[in-house]
MMTF fields as JSON, N, C-alpha, C and O atoms, coordinates in Angstrom:
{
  "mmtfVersion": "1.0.0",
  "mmtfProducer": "UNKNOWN",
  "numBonds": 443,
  "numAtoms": 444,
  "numGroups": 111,
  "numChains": 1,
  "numModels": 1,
  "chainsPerModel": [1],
  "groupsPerChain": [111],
  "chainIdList": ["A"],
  "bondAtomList": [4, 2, 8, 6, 12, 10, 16, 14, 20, 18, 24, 22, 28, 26, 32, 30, 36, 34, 40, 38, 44, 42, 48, 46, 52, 50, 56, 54, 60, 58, 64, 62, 68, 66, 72, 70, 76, 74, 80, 78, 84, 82, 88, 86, 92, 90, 96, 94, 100, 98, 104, 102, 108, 106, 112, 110, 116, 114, 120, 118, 124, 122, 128, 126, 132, 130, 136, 134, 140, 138, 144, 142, 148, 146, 152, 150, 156, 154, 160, 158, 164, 162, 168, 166, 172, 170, 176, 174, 180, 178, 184, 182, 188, 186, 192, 190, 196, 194, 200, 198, 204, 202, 208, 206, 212, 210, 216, 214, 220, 218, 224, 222, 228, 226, 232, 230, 236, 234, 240, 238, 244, 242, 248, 246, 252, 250, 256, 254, 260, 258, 264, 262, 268, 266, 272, 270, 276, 274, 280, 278, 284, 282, 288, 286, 292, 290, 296, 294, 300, 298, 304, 302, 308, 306, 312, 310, 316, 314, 320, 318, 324, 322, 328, 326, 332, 330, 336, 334, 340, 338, 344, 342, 348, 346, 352, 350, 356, 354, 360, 358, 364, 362, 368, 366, 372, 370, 376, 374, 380, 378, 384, 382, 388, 386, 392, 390, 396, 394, 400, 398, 404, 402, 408, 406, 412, 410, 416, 414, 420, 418, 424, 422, 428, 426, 432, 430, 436, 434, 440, 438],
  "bondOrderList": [1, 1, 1, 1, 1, 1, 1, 1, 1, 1, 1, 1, 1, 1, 1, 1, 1, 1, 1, 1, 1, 1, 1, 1, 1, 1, 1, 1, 1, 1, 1, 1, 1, 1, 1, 1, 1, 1, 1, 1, 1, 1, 1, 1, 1, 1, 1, 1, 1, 1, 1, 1, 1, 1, 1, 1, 1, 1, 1, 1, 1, 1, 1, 1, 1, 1, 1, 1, 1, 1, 1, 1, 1, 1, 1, 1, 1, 1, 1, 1, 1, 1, 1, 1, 1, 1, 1, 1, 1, 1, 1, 1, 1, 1, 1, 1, 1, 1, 1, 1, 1, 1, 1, 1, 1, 1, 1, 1, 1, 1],
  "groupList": [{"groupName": "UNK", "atomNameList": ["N", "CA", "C", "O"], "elementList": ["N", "C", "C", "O"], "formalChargeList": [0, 0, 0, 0], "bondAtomList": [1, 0, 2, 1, 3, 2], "bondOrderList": [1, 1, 2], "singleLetterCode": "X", "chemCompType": "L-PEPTIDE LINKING"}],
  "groupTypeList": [0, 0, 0, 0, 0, 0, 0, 0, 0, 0, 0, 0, 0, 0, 0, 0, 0, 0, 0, 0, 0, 0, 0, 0, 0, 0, 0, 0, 0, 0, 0, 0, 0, 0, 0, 0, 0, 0, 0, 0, 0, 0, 0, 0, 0, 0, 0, 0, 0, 0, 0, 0, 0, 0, 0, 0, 0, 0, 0, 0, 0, 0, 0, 0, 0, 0, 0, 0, 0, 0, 0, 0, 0, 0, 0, 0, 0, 0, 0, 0, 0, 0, 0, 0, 0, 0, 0, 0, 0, 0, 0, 0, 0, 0, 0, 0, 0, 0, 0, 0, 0, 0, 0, 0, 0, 0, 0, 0, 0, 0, 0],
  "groupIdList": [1, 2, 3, 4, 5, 6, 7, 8, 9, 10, 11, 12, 13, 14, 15, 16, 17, 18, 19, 20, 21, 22, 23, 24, 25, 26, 27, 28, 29, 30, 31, 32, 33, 34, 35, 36, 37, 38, 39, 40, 41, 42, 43, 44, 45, 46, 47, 48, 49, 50, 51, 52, 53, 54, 55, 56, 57, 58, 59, 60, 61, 62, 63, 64, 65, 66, 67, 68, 69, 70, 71, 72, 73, 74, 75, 76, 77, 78, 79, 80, 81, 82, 83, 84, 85, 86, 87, 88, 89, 90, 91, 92, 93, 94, 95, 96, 97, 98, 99, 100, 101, 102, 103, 104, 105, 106, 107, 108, 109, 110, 111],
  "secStructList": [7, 7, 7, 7, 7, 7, 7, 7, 7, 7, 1, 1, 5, 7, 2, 2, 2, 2, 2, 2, 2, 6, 6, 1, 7, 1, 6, 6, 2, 2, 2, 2, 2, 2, 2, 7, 6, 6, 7, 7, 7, 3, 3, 7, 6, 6, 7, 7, 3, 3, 5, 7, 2, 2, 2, 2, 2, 2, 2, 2, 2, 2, 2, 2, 0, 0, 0, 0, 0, 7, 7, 7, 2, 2, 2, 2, 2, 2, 2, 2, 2, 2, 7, 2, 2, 2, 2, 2, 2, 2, 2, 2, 2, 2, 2, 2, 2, 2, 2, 2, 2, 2, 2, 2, 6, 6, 4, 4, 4, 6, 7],
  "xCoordList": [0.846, 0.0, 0.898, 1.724, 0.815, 1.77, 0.825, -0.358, 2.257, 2.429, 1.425, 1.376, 0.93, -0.087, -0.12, -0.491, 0.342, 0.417, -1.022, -1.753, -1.482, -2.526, -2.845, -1.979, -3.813, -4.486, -4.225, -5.047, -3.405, -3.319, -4.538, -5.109, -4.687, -6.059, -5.984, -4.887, -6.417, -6.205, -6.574, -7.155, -6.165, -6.476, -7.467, -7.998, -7.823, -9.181, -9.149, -8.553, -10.342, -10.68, -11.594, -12.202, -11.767, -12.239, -14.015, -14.697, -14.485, -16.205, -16.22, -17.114, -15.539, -15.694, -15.187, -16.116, -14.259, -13.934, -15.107, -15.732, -15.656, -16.866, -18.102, -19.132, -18.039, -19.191, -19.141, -20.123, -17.932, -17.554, -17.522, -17.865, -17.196, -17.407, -18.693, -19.039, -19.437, -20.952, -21.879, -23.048, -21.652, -21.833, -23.18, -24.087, -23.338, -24.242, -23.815, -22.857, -24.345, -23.88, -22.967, -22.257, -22.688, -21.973, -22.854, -22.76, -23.407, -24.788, -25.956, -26.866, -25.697, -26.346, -25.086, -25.419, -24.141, -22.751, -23.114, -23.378, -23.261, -23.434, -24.456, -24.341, -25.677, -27.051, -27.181, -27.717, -26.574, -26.285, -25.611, -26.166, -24.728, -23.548, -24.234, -24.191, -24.979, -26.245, -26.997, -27.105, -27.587, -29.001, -28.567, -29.143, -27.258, -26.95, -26.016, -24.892, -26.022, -25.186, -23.432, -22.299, -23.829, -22.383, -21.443, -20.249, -21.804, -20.786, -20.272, -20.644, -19.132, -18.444, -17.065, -16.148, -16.886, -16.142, -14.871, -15.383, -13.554, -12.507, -13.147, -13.899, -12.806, -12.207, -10.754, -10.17, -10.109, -9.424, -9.193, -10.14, -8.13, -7.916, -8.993, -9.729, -8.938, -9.821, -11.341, -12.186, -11.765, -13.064, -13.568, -14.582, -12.554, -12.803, -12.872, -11.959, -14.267, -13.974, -13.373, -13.529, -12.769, -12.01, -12.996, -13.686, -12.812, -13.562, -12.915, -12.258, -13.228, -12.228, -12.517, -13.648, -11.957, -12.347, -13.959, -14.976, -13.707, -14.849, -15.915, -16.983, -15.711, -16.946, -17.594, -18.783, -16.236, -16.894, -17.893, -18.687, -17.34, -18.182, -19.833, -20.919, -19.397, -20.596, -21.897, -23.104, -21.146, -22.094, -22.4, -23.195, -21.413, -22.018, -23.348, -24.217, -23.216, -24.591, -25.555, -26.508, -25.483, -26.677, -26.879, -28.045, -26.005, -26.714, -27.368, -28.305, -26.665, -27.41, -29.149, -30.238, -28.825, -30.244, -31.492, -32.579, -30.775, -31.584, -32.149, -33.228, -30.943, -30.538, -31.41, -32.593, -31.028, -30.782, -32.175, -32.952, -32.494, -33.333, -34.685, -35.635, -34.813, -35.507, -36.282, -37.491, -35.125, -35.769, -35.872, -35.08, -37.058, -37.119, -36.423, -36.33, -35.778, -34.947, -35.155, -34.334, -36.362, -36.388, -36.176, -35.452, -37.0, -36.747, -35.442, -35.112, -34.618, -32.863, -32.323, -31.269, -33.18, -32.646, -32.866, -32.042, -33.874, -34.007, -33.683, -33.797, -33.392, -32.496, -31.215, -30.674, -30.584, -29.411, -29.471, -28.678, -30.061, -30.113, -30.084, -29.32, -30.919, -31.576, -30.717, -30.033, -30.163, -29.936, -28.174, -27.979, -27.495, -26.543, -25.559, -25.463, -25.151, -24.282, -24.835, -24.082, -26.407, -26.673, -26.702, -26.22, -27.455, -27.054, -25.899, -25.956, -24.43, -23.463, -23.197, -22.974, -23.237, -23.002, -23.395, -22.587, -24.721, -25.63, -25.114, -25.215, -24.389, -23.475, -22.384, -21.929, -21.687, -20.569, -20.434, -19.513, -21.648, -21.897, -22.187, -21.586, -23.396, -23.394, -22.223, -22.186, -21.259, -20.2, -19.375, -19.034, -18.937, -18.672, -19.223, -18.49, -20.448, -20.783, -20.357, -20.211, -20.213, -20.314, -19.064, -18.906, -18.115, -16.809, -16.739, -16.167, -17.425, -17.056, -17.446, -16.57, -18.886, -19.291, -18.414, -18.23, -17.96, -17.109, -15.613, -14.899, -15.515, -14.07, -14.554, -13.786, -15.772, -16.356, -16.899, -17.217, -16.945, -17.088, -15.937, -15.826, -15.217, -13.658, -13.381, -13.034, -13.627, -12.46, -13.536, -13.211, -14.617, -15.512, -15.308, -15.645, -14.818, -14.164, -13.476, -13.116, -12.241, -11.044, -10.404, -9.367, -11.645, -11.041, -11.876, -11.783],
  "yCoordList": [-1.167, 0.0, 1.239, 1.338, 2.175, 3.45, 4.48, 4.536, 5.233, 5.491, 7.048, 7.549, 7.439, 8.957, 9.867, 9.499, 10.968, 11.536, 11.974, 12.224, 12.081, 12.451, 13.739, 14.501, 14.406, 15.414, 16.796, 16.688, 17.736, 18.449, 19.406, 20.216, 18.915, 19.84, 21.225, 21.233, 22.253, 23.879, 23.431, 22.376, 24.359, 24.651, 25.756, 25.847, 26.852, 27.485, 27.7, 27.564, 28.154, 28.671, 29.587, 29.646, 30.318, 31.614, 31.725, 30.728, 32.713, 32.014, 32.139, 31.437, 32.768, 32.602, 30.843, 30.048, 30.445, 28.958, 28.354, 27.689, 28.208, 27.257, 27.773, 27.099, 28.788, 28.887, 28.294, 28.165, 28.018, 27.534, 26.093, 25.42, 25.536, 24.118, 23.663, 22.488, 24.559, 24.119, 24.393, 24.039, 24.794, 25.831, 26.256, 25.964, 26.925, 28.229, 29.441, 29.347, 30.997, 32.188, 32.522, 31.545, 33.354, 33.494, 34.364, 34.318, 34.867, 35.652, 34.593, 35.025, 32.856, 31.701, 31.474, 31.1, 31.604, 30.925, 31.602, 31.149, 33.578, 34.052, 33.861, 33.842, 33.701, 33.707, 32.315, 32.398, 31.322, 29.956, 30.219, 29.803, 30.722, 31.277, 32.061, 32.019, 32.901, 33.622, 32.935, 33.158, 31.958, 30.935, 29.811, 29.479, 29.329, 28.382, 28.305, 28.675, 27.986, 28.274, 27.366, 27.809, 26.17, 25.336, 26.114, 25.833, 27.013, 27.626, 28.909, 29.95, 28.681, 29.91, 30.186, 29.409, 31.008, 30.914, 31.998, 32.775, 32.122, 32.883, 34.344, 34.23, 35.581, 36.494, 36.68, 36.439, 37.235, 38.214, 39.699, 40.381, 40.088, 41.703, 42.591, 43.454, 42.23, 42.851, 42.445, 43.193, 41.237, 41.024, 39.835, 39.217, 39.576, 38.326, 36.791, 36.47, 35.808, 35.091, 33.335, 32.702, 33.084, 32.108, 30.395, 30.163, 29.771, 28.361, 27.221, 26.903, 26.713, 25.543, 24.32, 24.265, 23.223, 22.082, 21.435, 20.974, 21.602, 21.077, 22.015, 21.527, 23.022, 24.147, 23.943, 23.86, 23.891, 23.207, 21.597, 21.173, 21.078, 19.515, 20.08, 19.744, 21.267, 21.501, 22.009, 21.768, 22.737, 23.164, 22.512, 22.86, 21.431, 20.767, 19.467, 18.978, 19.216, 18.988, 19.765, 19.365, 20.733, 22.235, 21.967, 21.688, 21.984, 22.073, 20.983, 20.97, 19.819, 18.454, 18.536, 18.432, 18.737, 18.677, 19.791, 19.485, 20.892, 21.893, 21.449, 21.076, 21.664, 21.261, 19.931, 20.078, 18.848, 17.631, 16.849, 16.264, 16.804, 16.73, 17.264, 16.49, 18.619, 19.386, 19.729, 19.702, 20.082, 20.679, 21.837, 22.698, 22.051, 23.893, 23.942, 23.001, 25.475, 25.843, 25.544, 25.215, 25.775, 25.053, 24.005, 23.518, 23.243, 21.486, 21.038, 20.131, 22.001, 21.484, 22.212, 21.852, 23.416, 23.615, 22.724, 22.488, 22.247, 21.457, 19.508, 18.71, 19.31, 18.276, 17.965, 16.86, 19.517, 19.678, 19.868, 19.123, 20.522, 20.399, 19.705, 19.898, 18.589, 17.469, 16.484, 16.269, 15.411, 14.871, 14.805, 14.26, 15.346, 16.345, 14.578, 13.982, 14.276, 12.836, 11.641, 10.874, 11.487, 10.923, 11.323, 10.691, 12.633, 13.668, 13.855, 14.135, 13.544, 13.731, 11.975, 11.821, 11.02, 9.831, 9.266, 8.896, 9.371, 9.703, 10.33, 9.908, 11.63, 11.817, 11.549, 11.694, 11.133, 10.352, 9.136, 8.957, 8.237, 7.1, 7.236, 6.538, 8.399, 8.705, 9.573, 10.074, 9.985, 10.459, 9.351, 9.236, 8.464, 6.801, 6.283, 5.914, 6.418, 5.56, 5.925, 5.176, 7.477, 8.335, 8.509, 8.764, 8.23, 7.799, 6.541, 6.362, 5.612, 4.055, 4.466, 4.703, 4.672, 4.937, 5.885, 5.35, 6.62, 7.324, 6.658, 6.758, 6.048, 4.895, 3.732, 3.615, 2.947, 2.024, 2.789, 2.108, 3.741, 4.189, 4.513, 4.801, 4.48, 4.809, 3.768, 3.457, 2.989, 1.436, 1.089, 0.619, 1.517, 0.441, 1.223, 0.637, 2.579, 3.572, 3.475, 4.616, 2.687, 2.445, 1.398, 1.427, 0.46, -0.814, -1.016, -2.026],
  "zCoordList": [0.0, 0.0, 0.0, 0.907, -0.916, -1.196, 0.233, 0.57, 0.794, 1.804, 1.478, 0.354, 2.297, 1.701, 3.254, 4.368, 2.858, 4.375, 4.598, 3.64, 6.022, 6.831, 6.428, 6.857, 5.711, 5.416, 6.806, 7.716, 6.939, 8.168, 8.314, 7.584, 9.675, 10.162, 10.639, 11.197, 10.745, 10.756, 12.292, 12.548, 13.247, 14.529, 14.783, 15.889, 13.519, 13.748, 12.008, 10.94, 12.758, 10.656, 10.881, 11.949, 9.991, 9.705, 9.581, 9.817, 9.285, 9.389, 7.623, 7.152, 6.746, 5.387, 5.508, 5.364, 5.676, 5.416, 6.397, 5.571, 7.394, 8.032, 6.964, 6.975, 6.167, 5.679, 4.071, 3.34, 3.78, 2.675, 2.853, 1.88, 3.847, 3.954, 4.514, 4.385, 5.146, 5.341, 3.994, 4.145, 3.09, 2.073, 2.295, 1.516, 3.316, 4.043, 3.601, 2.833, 3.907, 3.86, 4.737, 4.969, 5.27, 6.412, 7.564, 8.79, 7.035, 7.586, 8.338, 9.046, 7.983, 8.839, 9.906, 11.03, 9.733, 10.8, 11.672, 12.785, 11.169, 12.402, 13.505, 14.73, 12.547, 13.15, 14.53, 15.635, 13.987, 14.177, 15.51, 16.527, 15.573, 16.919, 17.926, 19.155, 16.983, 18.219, 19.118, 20.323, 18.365, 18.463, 19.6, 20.636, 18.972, 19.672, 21.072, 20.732, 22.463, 23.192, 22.869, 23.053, 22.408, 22.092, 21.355, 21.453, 20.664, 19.874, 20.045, 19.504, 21.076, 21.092, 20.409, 20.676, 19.729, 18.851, 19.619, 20.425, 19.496, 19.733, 18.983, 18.015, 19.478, 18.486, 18.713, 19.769, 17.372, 17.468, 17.952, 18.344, 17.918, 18.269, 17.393, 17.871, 16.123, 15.038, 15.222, 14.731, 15.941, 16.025, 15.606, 15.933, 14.703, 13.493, 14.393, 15.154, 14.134, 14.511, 13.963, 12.919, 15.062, 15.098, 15.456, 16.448, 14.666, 15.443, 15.061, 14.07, 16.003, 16.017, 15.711, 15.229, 15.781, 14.833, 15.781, 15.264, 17.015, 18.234, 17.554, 17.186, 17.422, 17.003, 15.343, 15.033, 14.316, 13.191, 13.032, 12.193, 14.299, 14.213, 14.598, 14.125, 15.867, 16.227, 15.32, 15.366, 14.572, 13.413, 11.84, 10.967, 11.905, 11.03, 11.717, 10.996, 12.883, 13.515, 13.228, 12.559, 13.588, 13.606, 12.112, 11.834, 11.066, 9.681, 9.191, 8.393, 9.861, 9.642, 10.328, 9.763, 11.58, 12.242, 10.985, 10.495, 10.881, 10.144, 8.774, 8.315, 8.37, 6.393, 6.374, 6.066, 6.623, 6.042, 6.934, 6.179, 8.276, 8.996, 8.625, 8.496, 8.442, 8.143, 9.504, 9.737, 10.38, 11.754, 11.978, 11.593, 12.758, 12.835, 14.089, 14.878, 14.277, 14.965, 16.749, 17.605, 16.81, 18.458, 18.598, 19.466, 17.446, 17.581, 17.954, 18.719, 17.14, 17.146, 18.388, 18.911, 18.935, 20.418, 21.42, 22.304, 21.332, 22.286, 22.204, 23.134, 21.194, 20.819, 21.048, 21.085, 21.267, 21.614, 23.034, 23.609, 23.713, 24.827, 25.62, 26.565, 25.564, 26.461, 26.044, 27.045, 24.754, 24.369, 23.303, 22.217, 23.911, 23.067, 22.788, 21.715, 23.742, 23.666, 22.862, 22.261, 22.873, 21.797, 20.19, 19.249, 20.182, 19.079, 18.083, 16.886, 19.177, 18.878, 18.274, 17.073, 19.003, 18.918, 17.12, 16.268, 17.024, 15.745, 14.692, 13.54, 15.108, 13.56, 13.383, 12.248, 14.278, 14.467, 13.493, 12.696, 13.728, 12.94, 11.536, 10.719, 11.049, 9.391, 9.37, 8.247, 10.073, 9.082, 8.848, 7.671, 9.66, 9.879, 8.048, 7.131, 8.052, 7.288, 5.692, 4.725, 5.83, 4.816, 3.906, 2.712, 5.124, 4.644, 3.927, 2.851, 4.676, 3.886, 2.75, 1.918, 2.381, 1.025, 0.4, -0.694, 0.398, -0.445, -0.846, -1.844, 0.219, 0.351, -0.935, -1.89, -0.903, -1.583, -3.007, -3.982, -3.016, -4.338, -4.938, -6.13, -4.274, -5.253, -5.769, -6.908, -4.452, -5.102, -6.803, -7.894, -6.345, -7.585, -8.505, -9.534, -8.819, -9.892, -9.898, -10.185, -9.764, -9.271, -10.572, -11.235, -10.536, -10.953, -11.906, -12.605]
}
């Protein structure tokens, strides 16, 4: 098996890059950060905020529950609230799964 280095992970990222990888506006990241208490994000001296990889997982939950779920915004407050370790556990597993399939679709484009 040819040797492939580990993809390096950023230690914060910007809200244009979380909004580019959620592909939301950035005008939802913010709203999202308001709404939600889990997400506190660093600023900078300038204001600009900073989030971190714990905070990007967090909000790709929030977009899952929203987006993909099709939950209205209390629903997902209070989902998160009460239930956050299972919540979390749950996307843990379809991102789990989401990988294989993308792993299993290569190989079968592959060959």
């Amino acid at each position: 098996m040819p040797y492939t280095e580990k993809p390096v992970e950023k230690l914060y990222y910007s809200i244009g890059e979380v909004s580019k990888i959620l592909q939301v506006p950035v005008s939802t990241v913010r709203f999202w950060e308001n709404e939600f208490r889990i997400l506190k994000p660093m600023k900078n001296k300038k204001g600009n905020r900073l989030f971190t990889s714990e905070d990007l997982k967090n909000l790709k939950i929030i977009h899952h529950l929203l987006k993909e779920e099709g939950m209205t915004l209390p629903g997902a407050k209070k989902k998160l609230s009460g239930k956050w370790e299972e919540t979390d556990y749950k996307y843990e597993i379809n991102e789990s799964l989401r990988r294989i399939k993308e792993l299993l679709l290569e190989l079968r484009d592959g060959f």
